[in-house]
Backbone as CSV, one residue per row, in Angstrom:
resi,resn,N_x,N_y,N_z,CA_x,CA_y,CA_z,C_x,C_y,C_z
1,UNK,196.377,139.336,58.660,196.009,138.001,58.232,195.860,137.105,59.462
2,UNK,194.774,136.623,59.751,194.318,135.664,60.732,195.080,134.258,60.300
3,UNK,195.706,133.248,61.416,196.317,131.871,60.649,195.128,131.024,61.165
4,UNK,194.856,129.907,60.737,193.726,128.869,60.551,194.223,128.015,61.443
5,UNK,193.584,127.262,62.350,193.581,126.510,63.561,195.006,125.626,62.508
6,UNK,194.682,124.691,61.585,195.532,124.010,60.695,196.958,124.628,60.465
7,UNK,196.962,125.705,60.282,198.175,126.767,60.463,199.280,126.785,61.613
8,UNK,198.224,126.908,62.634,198.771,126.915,63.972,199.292,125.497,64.692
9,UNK,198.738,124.781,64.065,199.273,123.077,64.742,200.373,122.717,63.432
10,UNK,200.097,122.911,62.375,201.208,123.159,61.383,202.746,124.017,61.981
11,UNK,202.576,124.787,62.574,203.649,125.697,63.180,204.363,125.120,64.401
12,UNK,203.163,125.122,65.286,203.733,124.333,66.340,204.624,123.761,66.757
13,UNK,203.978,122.551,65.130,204.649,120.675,65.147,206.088,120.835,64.671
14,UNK,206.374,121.976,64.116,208.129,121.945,63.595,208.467,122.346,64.765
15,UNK,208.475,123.077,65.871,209.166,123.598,67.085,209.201,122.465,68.388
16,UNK,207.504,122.145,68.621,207.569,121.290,70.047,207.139,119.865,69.515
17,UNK,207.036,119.175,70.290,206.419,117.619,70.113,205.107,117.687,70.267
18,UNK,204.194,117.257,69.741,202.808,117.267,70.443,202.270,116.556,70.334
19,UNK,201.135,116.072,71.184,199.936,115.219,72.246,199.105,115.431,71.097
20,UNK,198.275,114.561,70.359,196.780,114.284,70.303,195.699,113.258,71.603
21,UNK,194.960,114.153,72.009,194.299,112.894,72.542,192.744,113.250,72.003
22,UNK,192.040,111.715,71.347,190.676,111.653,70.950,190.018,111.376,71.948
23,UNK,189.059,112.010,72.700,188.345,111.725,73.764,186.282,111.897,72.975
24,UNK,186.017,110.595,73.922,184.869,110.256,73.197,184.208,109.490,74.786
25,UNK,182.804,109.214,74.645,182.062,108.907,75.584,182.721,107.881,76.740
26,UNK,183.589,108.586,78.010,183.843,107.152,78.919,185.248,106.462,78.265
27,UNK,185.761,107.075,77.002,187.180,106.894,76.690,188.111,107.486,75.889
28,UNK,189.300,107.426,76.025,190.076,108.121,75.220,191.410,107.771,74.945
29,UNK,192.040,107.963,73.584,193.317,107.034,72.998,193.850,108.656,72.903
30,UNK,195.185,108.365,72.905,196.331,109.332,72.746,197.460,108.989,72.063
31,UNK,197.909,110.255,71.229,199.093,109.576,70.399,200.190,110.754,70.410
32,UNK,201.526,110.685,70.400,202.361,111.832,70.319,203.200,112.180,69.171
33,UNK,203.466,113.056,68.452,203.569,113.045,67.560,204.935,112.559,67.019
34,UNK,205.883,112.400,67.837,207.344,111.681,67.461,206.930,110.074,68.175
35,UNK,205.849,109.364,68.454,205.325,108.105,68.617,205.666,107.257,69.618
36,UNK,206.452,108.145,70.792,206.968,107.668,72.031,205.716,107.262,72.916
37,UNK,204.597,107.741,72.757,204.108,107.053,74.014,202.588,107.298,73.288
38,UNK,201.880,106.457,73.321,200.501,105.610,72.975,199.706,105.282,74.121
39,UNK,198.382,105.171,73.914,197.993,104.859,74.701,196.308,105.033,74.963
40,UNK,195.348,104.362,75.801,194.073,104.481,75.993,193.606,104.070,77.083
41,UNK,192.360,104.746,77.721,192.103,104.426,78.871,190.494,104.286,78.535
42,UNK,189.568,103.846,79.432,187.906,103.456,79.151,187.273,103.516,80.971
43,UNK,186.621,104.318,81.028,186.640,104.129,82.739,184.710,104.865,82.272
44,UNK,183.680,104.179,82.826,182.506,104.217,83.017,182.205,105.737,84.277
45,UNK,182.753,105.459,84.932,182.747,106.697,85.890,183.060,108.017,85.823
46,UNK,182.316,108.574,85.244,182.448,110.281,84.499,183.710,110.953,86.041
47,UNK,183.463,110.790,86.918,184.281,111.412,87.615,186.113,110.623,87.688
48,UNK,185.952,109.649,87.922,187.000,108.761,87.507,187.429,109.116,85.845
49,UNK,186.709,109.057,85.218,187.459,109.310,83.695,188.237,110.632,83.635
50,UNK,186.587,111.831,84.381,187.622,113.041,83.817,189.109,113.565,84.899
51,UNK,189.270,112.347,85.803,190.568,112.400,86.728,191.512,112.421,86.068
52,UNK,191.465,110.702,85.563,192.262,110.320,84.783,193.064,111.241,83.346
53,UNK,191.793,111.351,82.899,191.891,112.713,81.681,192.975,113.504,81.843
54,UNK,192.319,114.342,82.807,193.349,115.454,83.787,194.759,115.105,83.913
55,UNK,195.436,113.816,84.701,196.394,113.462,85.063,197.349,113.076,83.648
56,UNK,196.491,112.220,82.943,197.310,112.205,81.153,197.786,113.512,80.435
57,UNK,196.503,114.476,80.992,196.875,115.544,80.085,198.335,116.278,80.833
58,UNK,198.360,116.791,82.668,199.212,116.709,83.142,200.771,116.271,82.596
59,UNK,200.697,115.061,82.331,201.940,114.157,82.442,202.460,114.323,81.075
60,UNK,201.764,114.570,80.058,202.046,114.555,78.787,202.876,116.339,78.700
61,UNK,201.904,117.328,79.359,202.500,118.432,79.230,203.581,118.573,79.762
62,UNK,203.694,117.813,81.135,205.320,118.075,81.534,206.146,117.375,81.303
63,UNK,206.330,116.070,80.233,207.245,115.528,79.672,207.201,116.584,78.736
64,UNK,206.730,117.879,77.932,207.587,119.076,77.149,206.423,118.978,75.825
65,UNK,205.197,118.411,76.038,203.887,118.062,74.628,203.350,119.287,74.494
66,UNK,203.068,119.621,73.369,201.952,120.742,73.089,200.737,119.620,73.005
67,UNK,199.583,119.796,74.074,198.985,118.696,73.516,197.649,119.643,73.311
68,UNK,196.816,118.503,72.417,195.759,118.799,72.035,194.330,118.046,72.264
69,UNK,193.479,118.592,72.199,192.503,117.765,72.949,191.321,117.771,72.045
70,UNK,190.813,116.853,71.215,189.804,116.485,70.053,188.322,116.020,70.825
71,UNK,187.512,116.042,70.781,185.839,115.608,70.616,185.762,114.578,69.715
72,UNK,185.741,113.358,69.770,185.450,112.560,68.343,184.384,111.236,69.184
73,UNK,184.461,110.506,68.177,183.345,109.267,68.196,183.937,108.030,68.244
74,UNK,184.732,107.199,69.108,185.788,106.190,68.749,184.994,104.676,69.044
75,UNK,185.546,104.604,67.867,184.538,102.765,67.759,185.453,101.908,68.898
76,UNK,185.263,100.660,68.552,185.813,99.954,68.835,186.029,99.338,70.864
């Protein structure tokens, strides 16, 4: 029996803490799943953004996050 992406972040989330971050054109909001740390950044500079990116994703994994990393469309 194969488990479904939904399965697997279902499983996960009872063992570790984990990172969502929505990343969308030039920005991206992040949320953790016990709600300690929030947050968004907006940087025009594709090389500057995907630094930044990098370093969030970094920092989030070694405070102990399973994090995850979404494609979406964020208004606002």
């Amino acid at each position: 029996m194969q488990a479904t992406e939904r399965q697997l972040d279902e499983a996960i989330g009872k063992y570790y803490p984990t990172a969502t971050i929505w990343v969308s054109r030039g920005r991206y909001t992040y949320t953790t799943s016990d709600l300690r740390a929030t947050g968004h950044f907006t940087e025009p500079d594709e090389r500057k953004f995907r630094r930044q990116l990098a370093l969030e994703l970094r920092t989030l994994n070694q405070r102990g996050y399973f994090v995850k990393v979404q494609q979406t469309t964020i208004e606002g």
